[in-house]
C-alpha positions as CSV (number, residue, x, y, z in Angstrom):
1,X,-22.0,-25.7,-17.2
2,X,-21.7,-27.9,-14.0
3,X,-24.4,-28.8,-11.4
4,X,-22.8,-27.0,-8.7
5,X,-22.2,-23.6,-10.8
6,X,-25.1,-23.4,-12.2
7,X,-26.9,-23.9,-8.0
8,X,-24.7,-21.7,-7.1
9,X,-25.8,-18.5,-9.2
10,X,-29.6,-19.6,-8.7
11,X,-28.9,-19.3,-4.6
12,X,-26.7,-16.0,-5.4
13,X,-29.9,-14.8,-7.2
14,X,-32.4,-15.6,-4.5
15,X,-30.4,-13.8,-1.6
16,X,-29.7,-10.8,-4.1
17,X,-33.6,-10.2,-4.7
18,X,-35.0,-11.4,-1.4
19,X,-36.5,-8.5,0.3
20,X,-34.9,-9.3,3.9
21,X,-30.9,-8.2,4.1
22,X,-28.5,-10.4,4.8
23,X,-25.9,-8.3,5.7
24,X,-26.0,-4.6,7.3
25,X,-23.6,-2.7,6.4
26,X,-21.0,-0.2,8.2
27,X,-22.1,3.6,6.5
28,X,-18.4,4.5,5.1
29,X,-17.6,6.5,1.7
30,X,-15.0,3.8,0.2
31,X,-14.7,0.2,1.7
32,X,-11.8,-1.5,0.9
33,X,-9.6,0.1,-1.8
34,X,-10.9,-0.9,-5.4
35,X,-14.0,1.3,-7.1
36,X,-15.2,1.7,-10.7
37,X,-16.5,4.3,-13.0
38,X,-19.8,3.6,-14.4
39,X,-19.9,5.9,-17.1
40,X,-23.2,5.7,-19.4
41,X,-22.4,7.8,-22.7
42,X,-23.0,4.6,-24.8
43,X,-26.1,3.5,-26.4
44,X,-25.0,-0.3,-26.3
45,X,-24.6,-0.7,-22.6
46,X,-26.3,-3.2,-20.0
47,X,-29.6,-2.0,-18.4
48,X,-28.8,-0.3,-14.8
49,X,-30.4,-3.8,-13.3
50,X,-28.2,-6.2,-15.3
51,X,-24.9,-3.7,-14.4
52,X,-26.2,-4.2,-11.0
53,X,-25.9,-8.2,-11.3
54,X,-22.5,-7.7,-13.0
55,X,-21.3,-5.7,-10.6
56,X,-22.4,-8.1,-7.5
57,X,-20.9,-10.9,-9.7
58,X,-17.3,-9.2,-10.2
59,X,-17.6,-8.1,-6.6
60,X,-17.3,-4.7,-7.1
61,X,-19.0,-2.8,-4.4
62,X,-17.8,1.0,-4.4
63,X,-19.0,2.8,-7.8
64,X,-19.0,6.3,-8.8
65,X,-21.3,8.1,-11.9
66,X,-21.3,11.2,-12.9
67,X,-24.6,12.1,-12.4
68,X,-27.8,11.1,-10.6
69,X,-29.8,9.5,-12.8
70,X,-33.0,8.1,-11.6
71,X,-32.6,4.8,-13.5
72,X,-29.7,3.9,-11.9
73,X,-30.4,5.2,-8.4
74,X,-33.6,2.6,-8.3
75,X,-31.7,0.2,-10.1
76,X,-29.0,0.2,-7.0
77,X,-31.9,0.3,-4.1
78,X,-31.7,-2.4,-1.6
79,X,-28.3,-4.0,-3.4
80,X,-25.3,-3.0,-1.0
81,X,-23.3,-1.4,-3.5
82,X,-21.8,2.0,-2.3
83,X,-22.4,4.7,-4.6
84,X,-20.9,8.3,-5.5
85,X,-23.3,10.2,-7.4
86,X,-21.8,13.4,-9.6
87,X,-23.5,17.0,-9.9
88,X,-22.7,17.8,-13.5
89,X,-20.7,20.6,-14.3
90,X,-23.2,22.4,-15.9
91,X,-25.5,22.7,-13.0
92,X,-22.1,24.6,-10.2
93,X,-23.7,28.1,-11.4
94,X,-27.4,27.4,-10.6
95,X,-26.2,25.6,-7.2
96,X,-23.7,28.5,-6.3
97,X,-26.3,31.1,-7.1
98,X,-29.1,29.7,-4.7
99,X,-28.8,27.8,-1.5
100,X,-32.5,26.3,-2.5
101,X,-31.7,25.0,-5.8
102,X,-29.2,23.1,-3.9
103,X,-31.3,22.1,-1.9
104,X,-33.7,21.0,-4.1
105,X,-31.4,18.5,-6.0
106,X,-30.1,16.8,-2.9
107,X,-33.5,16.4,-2.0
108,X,-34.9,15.3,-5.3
109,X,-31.3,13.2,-5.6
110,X,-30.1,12.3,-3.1
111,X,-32.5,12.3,0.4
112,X,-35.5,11.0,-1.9
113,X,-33.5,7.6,-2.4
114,X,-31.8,6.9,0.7
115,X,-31.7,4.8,2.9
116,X,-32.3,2.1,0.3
117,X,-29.9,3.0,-2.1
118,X,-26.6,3.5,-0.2
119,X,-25.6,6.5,-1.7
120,X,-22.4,7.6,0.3
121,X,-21.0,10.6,-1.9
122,X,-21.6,14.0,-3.5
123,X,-19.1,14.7,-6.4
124,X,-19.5,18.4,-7.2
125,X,-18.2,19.0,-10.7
126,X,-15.6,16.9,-12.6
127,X,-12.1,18.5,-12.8
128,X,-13.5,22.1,-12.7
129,X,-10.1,23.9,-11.7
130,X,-7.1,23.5,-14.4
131,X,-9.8,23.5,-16.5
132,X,-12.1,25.8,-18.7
133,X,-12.0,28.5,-15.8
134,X,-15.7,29.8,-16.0
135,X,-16.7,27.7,-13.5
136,X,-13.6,28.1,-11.1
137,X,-14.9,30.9,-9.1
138,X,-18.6,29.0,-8.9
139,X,-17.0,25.4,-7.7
140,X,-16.2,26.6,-3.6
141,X,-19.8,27.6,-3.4
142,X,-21.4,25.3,-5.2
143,X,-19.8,22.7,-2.6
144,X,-20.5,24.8,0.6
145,X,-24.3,24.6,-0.5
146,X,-24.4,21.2,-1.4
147,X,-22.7,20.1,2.2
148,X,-25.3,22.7,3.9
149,X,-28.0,21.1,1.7
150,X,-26.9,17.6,2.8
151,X,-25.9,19.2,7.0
152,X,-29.5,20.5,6.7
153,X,-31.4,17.3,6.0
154,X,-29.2,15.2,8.2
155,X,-27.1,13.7,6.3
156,X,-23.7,14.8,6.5
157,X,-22.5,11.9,8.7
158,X,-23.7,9.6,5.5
159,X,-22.8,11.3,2.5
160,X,-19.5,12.8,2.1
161,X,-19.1,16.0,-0.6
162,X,-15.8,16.1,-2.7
163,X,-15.0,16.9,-6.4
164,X,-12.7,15.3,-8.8
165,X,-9.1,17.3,-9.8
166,X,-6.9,16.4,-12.9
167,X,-3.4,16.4,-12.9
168,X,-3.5,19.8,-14.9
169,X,-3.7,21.3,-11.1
170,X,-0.1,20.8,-10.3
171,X,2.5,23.3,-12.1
172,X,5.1,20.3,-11.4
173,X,5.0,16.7,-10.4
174,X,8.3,14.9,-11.3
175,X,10.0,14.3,-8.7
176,X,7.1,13.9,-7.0
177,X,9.3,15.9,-4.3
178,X,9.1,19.0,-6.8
179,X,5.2,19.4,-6.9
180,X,3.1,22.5,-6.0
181,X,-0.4,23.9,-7.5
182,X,-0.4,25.7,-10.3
183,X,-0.2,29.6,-9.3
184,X,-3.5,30.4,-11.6
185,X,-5.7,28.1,-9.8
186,X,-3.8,28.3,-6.1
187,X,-6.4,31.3,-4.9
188,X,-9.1,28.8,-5.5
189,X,-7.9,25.6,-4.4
190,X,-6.8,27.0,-1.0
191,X,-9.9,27.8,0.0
192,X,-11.7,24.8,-1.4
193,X,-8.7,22.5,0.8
194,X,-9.6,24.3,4.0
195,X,-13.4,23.9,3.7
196,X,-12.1,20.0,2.4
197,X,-10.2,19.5,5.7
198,X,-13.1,21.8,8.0
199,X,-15.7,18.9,6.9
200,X,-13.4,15.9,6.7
201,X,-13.2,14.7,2.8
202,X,-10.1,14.0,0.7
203,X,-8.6,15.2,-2.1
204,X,-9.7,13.2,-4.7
205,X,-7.2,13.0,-8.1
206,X,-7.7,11.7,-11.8
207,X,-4.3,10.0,-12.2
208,X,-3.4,8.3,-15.7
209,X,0.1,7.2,-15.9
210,X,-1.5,6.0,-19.6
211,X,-1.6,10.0,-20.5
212,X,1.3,10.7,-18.8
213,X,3.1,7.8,-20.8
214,X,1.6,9.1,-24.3
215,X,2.6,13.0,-23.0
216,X,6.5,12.1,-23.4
217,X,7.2,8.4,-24.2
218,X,11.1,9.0,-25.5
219,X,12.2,9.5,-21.4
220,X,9.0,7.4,-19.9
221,X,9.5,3.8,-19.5
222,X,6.2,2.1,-20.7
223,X,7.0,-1.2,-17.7
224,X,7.2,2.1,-15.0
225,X,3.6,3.3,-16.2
226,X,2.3,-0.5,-16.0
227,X,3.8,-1.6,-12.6
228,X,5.8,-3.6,-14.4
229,X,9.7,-4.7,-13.5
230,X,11.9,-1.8,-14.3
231,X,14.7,0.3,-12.8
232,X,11.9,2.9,-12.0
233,X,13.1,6.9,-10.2
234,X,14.9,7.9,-7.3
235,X,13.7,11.3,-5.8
236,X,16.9,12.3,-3.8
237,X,15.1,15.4,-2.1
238,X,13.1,12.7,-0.3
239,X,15.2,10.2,-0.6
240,X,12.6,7.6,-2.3
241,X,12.8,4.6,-4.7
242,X,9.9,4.6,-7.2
243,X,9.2,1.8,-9.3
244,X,6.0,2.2,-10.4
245,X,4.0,5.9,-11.8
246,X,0.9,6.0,-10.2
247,X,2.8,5.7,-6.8
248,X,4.6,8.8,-7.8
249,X,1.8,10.8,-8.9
250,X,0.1,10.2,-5.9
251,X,2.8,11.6,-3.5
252,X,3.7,14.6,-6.0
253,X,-0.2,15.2,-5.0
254,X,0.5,14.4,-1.2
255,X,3.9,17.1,-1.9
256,X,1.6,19.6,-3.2
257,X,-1.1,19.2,-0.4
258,X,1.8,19.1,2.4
259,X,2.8,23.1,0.3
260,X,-0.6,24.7,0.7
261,X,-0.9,23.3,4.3
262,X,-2.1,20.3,4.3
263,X,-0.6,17.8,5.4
264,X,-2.6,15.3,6.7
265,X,-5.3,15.4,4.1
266,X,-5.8,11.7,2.2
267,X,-5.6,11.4,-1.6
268,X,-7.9,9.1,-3.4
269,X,-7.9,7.9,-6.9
270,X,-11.5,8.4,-8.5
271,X,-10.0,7.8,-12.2
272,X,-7.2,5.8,-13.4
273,X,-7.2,3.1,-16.3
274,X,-5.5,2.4,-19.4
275,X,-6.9,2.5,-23.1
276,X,-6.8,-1.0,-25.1
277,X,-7.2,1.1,-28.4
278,X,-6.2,4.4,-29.5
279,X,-5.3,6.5,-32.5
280,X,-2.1,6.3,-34.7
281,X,0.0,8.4,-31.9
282,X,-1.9,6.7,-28.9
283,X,0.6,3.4,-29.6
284,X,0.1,2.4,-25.9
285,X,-2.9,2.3,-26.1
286,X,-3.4,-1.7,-26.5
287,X,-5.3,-4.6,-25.4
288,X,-1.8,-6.1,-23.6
289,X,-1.7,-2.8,-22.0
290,X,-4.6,-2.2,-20.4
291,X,-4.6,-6.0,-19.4
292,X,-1.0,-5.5,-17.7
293,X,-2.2,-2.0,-16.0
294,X,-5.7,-3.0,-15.0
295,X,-4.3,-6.3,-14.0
296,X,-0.9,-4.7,-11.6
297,X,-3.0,-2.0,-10.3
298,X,-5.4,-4.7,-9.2
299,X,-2.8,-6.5,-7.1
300,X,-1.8,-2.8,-6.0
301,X,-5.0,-2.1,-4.3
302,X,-4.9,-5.7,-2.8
303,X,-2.2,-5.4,-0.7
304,X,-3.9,-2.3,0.9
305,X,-1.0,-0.2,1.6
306,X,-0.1,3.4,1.5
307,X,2.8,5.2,-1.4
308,X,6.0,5.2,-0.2
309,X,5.6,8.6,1.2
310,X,2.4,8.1,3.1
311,X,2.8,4.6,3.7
312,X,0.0,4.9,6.5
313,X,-3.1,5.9,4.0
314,X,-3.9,2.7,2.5
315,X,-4.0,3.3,-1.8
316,X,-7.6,3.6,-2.8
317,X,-8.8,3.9,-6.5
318,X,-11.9,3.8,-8.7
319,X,-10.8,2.2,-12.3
320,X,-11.6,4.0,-15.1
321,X,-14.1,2.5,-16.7
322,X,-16.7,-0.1,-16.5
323,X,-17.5,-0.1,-20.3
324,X,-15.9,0.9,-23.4
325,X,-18.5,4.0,-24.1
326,X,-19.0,4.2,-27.7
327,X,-20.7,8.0,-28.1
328,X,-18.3,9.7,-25.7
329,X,-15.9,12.3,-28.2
330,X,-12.4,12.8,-28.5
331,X,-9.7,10.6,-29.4
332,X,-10.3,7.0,-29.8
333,X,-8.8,6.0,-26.8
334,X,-11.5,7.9,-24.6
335,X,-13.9,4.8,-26.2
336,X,-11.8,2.1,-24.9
337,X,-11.4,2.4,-21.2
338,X,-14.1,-0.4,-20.6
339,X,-13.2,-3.7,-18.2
340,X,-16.2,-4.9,-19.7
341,X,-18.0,-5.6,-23.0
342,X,-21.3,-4.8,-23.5
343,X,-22.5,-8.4,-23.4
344,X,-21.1,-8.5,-19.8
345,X,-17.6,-10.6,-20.6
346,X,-14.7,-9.2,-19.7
347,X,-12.7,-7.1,-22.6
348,X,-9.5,-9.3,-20.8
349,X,-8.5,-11.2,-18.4
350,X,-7.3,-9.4,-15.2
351,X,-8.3,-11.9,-12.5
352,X,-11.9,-11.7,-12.0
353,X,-12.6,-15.2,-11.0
354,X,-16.7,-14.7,-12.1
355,X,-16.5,-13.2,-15.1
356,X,-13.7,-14.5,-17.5
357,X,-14.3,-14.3,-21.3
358,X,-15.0,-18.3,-21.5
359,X,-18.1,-17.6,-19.4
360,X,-19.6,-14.8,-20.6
361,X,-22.8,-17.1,-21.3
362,X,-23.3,-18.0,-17.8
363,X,-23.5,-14.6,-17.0
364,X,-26.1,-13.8,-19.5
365,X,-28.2,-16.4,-18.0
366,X,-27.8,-15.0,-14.8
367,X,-28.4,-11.9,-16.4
368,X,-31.9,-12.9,-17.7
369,X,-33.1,-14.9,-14.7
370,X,-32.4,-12.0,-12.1
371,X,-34.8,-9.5,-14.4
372,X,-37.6,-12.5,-14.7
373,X,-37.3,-12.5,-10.9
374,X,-37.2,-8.3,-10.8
375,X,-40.3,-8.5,-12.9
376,X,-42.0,-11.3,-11.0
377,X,-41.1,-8.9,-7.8
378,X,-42.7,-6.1,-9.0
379,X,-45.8,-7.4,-10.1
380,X,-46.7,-10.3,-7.5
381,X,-44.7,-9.4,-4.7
382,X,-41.2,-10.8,-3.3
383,X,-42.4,-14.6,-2.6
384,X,-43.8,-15.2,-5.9
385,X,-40.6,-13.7,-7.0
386,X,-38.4,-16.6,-4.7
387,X,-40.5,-19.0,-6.3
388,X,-40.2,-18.0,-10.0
389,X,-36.9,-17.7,-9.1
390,X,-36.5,-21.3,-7.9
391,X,-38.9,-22.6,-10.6
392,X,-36.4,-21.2,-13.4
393,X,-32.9,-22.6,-12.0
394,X,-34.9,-26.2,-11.1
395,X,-35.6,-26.2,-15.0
396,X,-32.4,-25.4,-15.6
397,X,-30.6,-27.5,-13.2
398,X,-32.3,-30.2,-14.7
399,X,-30.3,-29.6,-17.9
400,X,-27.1,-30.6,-16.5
């Protein structure tokens, strides 16, 4: 490792754990237009502080989980990373039934850790509608008393409520030009949009051109799921040249919103990724793959620009996932989602200039010396922290 890496990390550390900010940040649900998924069902995953130092590290600011554990919450406090927290599914009955158990949790969630950790969204329920409809008819009030919950407590010009759709929503959506909601959820997602576009949040989609790919791979071409060079779609209705999937599934959703009335309402990716391994009929699902999709869709977001139908809504996503999670069920391509590896290398290379695979050690230092400095903090107080901090990379600098 050189001299002037190895400084670097050891003054990235100091700012990262000094108690005074450096930098105050504008209150905004996304910034930019790249996110993750931090999904935890794993029992081989980084501790919440080191995901925190990986996170800062790769640069990644906007994160999403999928629901409000503690851990985490403290873990993000006083980091500047902008975080969606998720109301699990199984608690949309108990908040639609009661106005104060709704409350309660964004109290006890939500209120009870801000300011410090910047917690800037409320998903209510993951993909309820096209799915197992017992909760479809709980999901509208479950988000009307969260938002009253947050409206009530001040907070509604910080924290913005949405929920999470799959494509299994839309009766149609090739050509893009072609889509509409399904007729057996339409009485519930109208009324959901309008409250949606009464309180300003967007319609936030699940979009895997991987399982879309896997659904009918004899008339998809794998290079128009990866962004990759190909002759791509023409929709003649609107008179638009595709060449890449996600693009497409993203205006059949804008096609669908524009039906129901409403048009102006943004979309927003909270899941798409590719699988580097699968089962025997999951053939896509391969390291080169996920590299080439995870790599494109990076350059996508980069150039911050809207789909060729909305060309004014700048493309924002959260990839799908941060780790390969090895206790989550289903096929074996729900395991293998992860940009990362447990030990905080990249699974493969897709341009993060801090973390490629060759320095996975230097980031397990940096790892180790940020939690000597979180312990130092918490016992003895932030300025023995700086100087165990500084101690530590002097005797390591040294090294070199």
């Amino acid at each position: 490792m050189k001299r002037g890496k190895l400084f670097v990390q050891g003054l990235y550390l100091l700012l990262l754990w000094s108690n005074d900010p450096i930098v105050a940040w504008a209150a905004e649900a996304f910034i930019g237009t790249y996110g993750i998924n931090y999904g935890r069902i794993a029992d081989n995953i980084p501790s919440p502080d080191e995901v925190v130092t990986l996170l800062r590290a790769a640069k990644i600011r906007n994160v999403r989980i999928y629901d409000a554990d503690h851990s985490v919450l403290k873990a993000f406090s006083g980091t500047g990373l902008d975080l969606v927290v998720g109301l699990p599914n199984g608690n949309l009955k108990d908040v639609n039934a009661s106005e104060d158990h709704a409350l309660d949790w964004v109290k006890e969630n939500v209120q009870s850790f801000l300011p410090d950790t910047r917690i800037r969204g409320i998903a209510v329920g993951n993909e309820v509608l096209g799915g197992s409809n017992e909760l479809w008819s709980v999901l509208l009030g479950a988000v009307k008393n969260v938002y009253n919950a947050v409206k009530k407590l001040q907070l509604d010009d910080v924290v913005q409520i949405t929920t999470a759709h799959s494509s299994a929503v839309f009766a149609n959506s090739y050509p893009p030009s072609s889509c509409k909601f399904n007729d057996n959820v339409d009485q519930y997602m109208k009324p959901l949009l309008a409250f949606f576009h009464e309180i300003g949040s967007p319609f936030c989609l699940n979009a895997y051109p991987f399982l879309a790919y896997l659904s009918d791979p004899g008339n998809i071409d794998v290079n128009y799921a990866l962004f990759q060079k190909t002759q791509g779609i023409y929709d003649e209705k609107n008179d638009i040249h595709y060449d890449n999937m996600l693009d497409a599934i993203i205006d059949a959703a804008y096609v669908a919103l524009e039906d129901a009335g409403f048009k102006k309402m943004e979309v927003i990716v909270t899941e798409t990724g590719w699988a580097s391994k699968g089962d025997s009929n999951e053939a896509a699902a391969t390291v080169d793959n996920a590299r080439t999709y995870n790599y494109n869709l990076r350059k996508r977001l980069a150039l911050r620009k809207g789909t060729p139908l909305r060309p004014k809504y700048a493309l924002k996503a959260y990839i799908f996932a941060l780790f390969n999670e090895n206790q989550k069920p289903g096929p074996t391509s729900e395991r293998n989602y992860g940009l990362f590896k447990p030990d905080g290398s990249i699974s493969y290379e897709i341009g993060f200039p801090a973390l490629k695979s060759s320095s996975a050690t230097s980031l397990r230092v940096s790892l180790k010396v940020s939690m000597q400095v979180i312990q130092a903090r918490a016992c003895f107080g932030s300025n023995f922290a700086v100087h165990v901090a500084s101690t530590v990379i002097l005797i390591l600098f040294s090294r070199f």
